[in-house]
Biopython code that builds the backbone (N, CA, C, O; Angstrom):
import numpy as np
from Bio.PDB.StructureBuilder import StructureBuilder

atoms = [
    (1, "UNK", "N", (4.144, 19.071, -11.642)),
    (1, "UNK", "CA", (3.378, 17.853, -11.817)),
    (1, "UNK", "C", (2.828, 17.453, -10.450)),
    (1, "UNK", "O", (3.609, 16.957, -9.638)),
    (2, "UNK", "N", (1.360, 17.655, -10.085)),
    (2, "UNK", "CA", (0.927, 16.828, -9.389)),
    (2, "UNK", "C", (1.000, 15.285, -8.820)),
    (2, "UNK", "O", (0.617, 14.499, -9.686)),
    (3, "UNK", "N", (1.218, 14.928, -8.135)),
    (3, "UNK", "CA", (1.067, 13.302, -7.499)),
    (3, "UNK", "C", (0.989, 13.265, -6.167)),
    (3, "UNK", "O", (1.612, 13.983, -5.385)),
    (4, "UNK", "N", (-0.110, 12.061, -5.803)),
    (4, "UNK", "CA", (-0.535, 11.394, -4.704)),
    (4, "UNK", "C", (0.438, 10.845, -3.903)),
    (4, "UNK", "O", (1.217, 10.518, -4.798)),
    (5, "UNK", "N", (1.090, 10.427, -2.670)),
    (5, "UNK", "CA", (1.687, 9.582, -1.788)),
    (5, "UNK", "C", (0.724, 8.848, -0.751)),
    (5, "UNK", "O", (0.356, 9.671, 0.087)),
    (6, "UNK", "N", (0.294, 7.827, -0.565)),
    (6, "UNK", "CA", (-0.055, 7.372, 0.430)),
    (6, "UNK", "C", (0.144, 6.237, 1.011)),
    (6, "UNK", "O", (0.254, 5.188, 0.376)),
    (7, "UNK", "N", (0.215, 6.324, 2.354)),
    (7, "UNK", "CA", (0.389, 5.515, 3.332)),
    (7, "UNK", "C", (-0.477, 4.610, 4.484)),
    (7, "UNK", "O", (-0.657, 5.225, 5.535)),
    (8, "UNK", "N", (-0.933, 3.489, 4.441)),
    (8, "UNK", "CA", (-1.911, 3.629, 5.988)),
    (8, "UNK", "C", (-1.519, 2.070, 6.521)),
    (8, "UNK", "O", (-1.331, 0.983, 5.975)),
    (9, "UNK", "N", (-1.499, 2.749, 8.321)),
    (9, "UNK", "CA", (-1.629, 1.876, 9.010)),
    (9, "UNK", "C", (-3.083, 1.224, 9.513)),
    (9, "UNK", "O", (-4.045, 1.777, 8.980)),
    (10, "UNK", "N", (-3.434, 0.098, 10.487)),
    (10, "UNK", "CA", (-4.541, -0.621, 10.528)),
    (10, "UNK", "C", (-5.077, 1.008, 11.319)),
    (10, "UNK", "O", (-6.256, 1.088, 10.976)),
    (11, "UNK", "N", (-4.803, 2.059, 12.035)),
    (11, "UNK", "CA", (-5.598, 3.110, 12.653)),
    (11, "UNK", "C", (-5.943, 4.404, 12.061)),
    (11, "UNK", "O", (-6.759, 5.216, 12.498)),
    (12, "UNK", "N", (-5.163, 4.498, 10.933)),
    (12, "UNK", "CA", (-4.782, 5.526, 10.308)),
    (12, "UNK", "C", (-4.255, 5.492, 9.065)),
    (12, "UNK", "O", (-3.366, 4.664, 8.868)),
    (13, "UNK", "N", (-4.742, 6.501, 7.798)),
    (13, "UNK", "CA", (-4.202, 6.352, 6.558)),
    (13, "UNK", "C", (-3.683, 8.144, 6.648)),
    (13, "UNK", "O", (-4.011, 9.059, 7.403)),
    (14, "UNK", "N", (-2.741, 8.052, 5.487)),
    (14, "UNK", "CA", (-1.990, 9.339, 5.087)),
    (14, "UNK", "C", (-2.242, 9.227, 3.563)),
    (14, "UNK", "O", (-2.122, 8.122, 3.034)),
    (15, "UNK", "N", (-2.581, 10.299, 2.837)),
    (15, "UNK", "CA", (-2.729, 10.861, 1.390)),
    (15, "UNK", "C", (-2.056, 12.224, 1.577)),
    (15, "UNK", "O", (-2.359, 13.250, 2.187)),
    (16, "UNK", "N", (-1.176, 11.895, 0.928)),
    (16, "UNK", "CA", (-0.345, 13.608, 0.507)),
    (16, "UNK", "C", (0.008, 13.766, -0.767)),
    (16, "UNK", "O", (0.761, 13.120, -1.496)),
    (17, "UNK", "N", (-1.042, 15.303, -1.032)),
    (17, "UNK", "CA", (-0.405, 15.347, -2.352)),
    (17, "UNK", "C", (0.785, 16.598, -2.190)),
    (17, "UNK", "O", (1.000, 17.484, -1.363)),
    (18, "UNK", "N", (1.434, 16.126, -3.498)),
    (18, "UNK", "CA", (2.867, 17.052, -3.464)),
    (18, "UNK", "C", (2.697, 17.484, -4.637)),
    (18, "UNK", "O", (1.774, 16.915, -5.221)),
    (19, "UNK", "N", (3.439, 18.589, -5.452)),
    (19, "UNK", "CA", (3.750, 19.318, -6.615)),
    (19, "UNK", "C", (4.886, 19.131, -6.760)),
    (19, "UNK", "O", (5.540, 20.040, -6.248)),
    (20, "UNK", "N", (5.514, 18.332, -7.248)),
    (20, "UNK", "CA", (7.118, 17.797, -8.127)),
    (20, "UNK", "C", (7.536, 18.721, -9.025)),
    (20, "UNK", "O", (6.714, 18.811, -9.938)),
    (21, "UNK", "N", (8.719, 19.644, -9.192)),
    (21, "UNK", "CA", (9.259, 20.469, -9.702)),
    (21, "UNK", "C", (9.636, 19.570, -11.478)),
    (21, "UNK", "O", (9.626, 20.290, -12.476)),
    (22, "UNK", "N", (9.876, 18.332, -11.605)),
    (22, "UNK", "CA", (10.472, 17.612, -12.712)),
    (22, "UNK", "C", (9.145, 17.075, -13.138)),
    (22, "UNK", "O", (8.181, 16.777, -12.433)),
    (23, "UNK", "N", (9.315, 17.002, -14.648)),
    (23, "UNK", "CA", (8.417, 15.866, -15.229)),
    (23, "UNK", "C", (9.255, 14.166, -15.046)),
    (23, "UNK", "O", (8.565, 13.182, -15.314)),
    (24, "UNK", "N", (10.546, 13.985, -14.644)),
    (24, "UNK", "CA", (11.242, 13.020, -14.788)),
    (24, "UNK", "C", (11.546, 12.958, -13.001)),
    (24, "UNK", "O", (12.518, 13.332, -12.344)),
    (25, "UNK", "N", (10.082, 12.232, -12.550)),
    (25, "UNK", "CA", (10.370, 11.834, -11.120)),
    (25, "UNK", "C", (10.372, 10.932, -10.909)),
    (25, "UNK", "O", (9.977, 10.298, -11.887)),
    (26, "UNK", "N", (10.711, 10.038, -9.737)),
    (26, "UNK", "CA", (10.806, 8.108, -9.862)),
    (26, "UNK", "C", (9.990, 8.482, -8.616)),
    (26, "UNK", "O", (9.836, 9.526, -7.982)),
    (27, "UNK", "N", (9.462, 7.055, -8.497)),
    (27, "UNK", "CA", (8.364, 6.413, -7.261)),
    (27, "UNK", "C", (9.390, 6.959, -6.076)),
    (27, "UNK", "O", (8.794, 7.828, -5.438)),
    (28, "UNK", "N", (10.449, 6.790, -5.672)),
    (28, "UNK", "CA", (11.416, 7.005, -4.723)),
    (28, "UNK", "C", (11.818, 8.542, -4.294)),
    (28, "UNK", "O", (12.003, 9.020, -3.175)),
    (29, "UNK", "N", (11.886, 9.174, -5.681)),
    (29, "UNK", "CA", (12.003, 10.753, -5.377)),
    (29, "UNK", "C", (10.422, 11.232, -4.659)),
    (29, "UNK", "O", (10.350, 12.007, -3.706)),
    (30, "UNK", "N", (9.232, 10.604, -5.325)),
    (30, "UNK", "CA", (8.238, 11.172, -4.572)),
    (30, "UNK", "C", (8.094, 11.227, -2.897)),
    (30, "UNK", "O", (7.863, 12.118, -2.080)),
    (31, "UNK", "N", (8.285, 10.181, -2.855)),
    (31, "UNK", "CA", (8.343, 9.368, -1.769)),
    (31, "UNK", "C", (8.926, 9.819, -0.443)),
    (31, "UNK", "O", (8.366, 9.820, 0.653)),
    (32, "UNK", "N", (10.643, 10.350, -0.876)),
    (32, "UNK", "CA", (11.039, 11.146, -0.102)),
    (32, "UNK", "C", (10.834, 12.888, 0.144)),
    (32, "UNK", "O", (10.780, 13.448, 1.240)),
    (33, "UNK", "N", (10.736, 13.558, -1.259)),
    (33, "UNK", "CA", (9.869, 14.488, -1.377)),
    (33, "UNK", "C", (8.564, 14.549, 0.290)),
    (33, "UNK", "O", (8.501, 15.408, 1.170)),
    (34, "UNK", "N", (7.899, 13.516, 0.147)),
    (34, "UNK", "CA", (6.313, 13.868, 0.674)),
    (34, "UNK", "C", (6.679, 13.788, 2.129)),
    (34, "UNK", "O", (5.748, 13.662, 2.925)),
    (35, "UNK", "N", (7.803, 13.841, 2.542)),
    (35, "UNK", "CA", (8.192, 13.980, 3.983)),
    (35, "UNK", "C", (7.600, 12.134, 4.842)),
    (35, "UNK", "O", (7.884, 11.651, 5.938)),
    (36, "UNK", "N", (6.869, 11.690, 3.882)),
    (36, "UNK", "CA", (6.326, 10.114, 5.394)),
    (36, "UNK", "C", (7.544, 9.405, 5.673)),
    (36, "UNK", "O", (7.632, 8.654, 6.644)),
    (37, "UNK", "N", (8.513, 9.612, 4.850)),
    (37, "UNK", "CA", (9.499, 8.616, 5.552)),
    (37, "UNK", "C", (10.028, 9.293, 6.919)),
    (37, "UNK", "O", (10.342, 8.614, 7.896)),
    (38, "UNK", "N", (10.092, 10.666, 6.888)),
    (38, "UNK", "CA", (9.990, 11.519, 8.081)),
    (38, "UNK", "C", (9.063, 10.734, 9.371)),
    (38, "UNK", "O", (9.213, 9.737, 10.076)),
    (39, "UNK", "N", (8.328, 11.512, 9.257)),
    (39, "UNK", "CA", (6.624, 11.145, 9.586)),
    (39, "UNK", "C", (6.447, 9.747, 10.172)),
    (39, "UNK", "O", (6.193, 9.776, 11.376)),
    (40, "UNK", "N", (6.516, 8.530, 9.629)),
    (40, "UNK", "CA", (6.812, 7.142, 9.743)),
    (40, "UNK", "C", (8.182, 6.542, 9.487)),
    (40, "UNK", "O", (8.286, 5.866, 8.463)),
    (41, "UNK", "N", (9.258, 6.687, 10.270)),
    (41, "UNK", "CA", (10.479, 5.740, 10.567)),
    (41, "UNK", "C", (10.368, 4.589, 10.055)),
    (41, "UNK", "O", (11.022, 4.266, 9.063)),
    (42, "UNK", "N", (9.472, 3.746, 10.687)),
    (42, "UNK", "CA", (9.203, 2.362, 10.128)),
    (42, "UNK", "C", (9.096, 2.108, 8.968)),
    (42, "UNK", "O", (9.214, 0.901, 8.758)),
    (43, "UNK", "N", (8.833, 3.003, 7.651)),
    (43, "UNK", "CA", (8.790, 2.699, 6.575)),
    (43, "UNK", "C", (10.237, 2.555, 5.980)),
    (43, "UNK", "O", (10.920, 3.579, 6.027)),
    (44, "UNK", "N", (10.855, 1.332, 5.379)),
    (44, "UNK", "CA", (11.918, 1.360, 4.973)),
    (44, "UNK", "C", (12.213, 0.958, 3.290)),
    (44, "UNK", "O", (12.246, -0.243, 3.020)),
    (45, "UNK", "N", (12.331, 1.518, 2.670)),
    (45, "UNK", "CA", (12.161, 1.366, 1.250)),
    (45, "UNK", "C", (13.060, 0.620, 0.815)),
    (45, "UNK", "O", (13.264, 0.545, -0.397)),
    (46, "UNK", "N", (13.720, -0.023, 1.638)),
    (46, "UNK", "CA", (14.656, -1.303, 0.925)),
    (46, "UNK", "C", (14.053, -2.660, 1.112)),
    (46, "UNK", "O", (14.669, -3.704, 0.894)),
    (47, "UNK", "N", (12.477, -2.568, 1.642)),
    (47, "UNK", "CA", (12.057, -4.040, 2.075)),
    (47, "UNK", "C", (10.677, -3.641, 1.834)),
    (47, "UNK", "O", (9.974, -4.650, 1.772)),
    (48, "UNK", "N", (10.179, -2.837, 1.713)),
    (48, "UNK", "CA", (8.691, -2.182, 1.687)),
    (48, "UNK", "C", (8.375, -2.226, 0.125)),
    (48, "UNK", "O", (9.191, -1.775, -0.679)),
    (49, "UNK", "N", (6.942, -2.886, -0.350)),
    (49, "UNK", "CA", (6.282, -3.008, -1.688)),
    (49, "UNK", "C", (6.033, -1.861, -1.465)),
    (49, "UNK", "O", (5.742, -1.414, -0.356)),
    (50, "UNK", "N", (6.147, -0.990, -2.900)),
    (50, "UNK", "CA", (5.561, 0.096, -3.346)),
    (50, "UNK", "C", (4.841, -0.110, -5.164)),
    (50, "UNK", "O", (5.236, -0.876, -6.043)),
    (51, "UNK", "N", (3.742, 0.856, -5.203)),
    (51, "UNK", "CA", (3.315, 0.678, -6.319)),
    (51, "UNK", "C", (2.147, 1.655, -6.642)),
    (51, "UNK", "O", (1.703, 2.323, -5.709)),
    (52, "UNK", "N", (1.580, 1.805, -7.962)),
    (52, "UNK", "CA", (0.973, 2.698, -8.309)),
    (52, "UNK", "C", (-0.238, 2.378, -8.632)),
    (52, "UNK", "O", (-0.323, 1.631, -9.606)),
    (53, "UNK", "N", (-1.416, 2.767, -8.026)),
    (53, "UNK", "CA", (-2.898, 2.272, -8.164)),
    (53, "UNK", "C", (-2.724, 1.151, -7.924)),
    (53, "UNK", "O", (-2.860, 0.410, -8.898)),
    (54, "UNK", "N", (-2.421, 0.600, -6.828)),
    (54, "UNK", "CA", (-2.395, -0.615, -6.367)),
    (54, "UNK", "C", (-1.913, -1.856, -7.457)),
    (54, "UNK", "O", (-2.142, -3.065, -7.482)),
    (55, "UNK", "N", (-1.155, -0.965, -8.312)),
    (55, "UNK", "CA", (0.289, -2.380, -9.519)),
    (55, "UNK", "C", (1.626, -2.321, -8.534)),
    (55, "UNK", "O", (2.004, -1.348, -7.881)),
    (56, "UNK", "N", (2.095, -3.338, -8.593)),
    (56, "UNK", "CA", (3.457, -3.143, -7.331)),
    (56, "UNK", "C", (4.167, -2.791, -8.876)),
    (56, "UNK", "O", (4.047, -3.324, -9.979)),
    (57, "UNK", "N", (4.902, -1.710, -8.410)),
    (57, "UNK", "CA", (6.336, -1.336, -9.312)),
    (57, "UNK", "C", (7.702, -0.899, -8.581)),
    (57, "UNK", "O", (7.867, -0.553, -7.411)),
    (58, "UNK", "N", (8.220, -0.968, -9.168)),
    (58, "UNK", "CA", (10.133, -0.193, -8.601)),
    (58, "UNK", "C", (10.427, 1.078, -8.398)),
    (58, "UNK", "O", (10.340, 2.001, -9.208)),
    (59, "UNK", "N", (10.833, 1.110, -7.119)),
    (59, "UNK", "CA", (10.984, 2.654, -6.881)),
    (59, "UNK", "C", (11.448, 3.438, -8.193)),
    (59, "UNK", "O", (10.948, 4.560, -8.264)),
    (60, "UNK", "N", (12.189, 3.134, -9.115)),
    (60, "UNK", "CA", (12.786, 3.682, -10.155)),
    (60, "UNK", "C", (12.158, 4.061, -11.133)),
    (60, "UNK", "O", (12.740, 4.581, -12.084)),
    (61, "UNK", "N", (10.475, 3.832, -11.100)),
    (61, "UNK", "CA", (9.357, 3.639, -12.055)),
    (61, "UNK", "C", (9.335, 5.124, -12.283)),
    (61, "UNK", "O", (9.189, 5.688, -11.198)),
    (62, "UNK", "N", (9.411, 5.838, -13.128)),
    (62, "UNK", "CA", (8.906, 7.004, -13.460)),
    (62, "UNK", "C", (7.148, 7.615, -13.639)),
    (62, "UNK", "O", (6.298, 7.038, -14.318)),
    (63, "UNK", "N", (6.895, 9.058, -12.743)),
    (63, "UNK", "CA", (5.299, 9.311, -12.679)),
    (63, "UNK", "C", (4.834, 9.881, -13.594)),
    (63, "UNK", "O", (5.679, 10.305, -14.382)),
    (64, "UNK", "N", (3.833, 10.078, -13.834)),
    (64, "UNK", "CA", (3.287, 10.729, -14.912)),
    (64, "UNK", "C", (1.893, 11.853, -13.614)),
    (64, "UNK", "O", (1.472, 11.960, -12.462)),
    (65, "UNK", "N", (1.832, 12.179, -14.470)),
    (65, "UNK", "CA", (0.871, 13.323, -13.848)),
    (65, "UNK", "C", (-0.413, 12.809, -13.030)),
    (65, "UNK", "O", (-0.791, 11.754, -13.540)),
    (66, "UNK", "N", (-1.049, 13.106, -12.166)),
    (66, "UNK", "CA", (-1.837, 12.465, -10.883)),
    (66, "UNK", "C", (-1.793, 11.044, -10.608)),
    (66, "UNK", "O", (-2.705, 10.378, -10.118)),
    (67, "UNK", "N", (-0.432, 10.565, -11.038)),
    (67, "UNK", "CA", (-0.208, 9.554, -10.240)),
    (67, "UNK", "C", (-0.349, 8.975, -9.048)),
    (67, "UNK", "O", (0.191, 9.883, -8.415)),
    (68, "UNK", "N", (-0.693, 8.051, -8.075)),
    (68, "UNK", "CA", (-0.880, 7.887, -6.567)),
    (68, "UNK", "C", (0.111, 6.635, -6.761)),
    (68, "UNK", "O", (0.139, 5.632, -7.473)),
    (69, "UNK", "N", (1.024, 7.296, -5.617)),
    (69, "UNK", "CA", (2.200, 6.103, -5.108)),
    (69, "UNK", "C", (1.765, 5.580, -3.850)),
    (69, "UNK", "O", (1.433, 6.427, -3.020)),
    (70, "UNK", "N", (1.688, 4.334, -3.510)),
    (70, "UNK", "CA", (1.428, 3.655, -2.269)),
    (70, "UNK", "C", (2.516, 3.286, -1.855)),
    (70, "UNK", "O", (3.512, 3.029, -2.532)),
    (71, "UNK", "N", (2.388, 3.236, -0.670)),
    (71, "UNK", "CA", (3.439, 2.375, 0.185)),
    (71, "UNK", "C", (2.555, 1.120, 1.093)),
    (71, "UNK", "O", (1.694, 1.377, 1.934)),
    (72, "UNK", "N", (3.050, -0.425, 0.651)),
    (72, "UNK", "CA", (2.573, -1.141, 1.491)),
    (72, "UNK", "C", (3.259, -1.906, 2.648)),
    (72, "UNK", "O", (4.444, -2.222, 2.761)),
    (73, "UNK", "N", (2.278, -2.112, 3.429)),
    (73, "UNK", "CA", (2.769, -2.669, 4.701)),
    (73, "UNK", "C", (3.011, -4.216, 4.745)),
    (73, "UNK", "O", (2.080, -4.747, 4.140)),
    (74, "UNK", "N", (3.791, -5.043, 5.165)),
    (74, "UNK", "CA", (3.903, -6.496, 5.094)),
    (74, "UNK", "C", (2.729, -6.937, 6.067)),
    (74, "UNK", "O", (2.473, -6.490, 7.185)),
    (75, "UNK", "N", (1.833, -8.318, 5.069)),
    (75, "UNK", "CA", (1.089, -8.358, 5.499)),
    (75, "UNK", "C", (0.551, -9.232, 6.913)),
    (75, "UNK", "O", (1.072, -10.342, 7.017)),
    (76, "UNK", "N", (-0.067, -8.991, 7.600)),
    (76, "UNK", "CA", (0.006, -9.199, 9.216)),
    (76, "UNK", "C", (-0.122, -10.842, 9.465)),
    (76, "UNK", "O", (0.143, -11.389, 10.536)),
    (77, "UNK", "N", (-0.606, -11.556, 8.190)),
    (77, "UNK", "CA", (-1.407, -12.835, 7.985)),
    (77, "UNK", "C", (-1.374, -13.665, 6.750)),
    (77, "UNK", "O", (-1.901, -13.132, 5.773)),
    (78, "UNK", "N", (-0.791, -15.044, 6.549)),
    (78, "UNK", "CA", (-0.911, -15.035, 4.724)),
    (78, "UNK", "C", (-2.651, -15.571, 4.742)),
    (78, "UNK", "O", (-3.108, -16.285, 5.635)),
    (79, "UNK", "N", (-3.295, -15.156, 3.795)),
    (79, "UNK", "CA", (-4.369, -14.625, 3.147)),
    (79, "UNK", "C", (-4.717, -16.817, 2.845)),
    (79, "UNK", "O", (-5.826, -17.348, 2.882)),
    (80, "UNK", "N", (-4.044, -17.176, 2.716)),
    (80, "UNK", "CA", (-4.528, -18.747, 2.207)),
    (80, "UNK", "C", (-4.182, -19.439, 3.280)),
    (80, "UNK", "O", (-4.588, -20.584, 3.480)),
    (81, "UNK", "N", (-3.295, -18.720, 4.171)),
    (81, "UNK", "CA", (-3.094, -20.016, 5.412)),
    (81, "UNK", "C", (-4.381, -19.774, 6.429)),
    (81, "UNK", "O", (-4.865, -20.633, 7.166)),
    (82, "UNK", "N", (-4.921, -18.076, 6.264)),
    (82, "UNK", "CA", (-6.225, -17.815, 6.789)),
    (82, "UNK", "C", (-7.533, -18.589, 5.968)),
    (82, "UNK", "O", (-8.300, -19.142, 6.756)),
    (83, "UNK", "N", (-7.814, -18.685, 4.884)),
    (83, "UNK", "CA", (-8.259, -19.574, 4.395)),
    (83, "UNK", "C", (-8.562, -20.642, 4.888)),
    (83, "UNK", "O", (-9.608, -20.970, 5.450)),
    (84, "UNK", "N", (-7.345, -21.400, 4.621)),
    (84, "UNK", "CA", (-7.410, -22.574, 5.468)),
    (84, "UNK", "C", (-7.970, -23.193, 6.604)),
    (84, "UNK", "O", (-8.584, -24.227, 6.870)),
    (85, "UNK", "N", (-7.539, -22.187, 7.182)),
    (85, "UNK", "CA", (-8.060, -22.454, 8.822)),
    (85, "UNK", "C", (-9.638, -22.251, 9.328)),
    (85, "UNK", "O", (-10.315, -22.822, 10.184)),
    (86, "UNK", "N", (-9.919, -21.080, 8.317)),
    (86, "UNK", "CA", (-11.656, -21.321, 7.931)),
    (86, "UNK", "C", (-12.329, -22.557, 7.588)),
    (86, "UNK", "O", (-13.403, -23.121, 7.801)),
    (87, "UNK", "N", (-11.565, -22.683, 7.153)),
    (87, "UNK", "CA", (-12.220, -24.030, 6.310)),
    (87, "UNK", "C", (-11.916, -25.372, 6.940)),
    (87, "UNK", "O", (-12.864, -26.157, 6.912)),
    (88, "UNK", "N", (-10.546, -25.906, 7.631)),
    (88, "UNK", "CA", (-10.978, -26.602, 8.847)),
    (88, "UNK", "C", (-11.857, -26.233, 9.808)),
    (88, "UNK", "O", (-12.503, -27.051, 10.463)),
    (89, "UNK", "N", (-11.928, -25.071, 9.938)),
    (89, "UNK", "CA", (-13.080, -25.072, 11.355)),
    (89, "UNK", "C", (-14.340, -24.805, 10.788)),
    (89, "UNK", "O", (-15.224, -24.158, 11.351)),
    (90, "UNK", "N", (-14.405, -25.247, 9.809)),
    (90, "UNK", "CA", (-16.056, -25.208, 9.053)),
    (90, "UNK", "C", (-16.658, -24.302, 9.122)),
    (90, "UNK", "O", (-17.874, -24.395, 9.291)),
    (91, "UNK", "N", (-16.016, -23.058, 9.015)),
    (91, "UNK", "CA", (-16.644, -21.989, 8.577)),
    (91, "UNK", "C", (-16.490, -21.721, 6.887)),
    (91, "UNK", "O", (-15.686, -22.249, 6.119)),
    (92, "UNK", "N", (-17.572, -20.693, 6.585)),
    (92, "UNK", "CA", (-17.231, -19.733, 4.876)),
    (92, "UNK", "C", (-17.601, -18.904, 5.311)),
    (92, "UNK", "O", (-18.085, -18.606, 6.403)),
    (93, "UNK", "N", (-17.207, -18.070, 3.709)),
    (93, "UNK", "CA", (-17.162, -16.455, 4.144)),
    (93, "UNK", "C", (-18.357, -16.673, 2.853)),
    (93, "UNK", "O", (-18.640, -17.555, 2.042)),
    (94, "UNK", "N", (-18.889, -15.183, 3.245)),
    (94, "UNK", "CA", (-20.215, -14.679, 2.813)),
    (94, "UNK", "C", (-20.152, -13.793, 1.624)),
    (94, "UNK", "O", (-19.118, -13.124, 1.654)),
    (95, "UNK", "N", (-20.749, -13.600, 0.792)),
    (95, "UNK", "CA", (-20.749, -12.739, -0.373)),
    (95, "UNK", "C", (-20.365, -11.412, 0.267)),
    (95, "UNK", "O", (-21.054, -11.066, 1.227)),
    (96, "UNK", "N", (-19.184, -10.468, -0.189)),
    (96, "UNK", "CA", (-19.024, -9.134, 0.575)),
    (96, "UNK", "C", (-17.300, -9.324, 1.541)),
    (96, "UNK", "O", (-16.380, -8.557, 1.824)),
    (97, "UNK", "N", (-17.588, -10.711, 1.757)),
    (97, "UNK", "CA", (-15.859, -10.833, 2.812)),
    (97, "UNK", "C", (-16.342, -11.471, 4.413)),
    (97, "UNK", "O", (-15.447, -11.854, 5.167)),
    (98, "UNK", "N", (-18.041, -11.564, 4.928)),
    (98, "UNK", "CA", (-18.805, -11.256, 6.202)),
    (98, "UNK", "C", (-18.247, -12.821, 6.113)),
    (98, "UNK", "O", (-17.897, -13.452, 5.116)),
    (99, "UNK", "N", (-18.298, -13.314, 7.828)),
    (99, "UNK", "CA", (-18.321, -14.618, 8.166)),
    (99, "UNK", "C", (-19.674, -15.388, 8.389)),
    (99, "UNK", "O", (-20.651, -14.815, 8.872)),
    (100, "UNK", "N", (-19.689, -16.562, 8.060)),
    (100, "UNK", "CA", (-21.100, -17.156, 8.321)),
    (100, "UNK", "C", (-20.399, -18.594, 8.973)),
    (100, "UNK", "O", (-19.278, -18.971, 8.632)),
    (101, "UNK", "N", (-21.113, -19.204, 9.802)),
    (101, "UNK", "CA", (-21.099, -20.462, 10.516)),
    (101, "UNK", "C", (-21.657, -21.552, 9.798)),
    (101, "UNK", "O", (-22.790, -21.173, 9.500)),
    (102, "UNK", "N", (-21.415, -23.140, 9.189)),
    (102, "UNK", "CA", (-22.030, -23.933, 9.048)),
    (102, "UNK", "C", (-23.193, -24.702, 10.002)),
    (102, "UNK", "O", (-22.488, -25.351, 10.774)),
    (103, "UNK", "N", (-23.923, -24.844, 10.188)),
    (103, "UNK", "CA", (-24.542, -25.373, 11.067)),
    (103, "UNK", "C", (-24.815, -26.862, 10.896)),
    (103, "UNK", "O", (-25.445, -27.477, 11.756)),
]
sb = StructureBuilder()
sb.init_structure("model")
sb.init_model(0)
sb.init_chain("A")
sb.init_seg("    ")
for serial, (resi, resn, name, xyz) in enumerate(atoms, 1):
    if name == "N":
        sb.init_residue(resn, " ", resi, " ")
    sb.init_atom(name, np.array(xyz, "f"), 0.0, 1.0, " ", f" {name:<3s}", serial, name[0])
structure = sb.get_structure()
């Protein structure tokens, strides 16, 4: 059975595919299988979101055939306290994610 692993930091992404000997593999067997926990130390799967096509699921989740397992990174910023702070300083964001200035 084919499946995806990937990983990326803000410089660099990793996609590895592997060939799984079982039809009965969990998110976790892949995972260690694809050697990144090797590769990247820092990844620690007792605190790290993982999930499939970008759905967060449990390492214990069983794959099905060209599955892609992600591993995500905790995120650097919360996403509404950035918000926020746009929006006191009178800025918006632009159709696309781009910044624009009020004038």
């Amino acid at each position: 059975m084919k499946i995806e692993v990937a990983y990326a930091l803000p410089d660099q992404q990793v996609l590895m595919a592997i060939d799984v000997e079982t039809s009965e593999v969990t998110m976790e067997m892949a995972i260690r299988q694809s050697g990144l926990l090797t590769q990247f130390p820092e990844i620690d799967l007792a605190t790290c979101k993982v999930g499939i096509f970008g759905k967060v699921k449990k390492l214990t989740e069983p794959l099905r055939e060209g599955d892609r397992v992600e591993i995500y990174r905790p995120l650097i910023a919360d996403p509404k306290e950035m918000r926020r702070e746009r929006a006191s300083q009178g800025k918006k964001m632009r159709k696309g994610g781009g910044k624009a200035e009020v004038s």
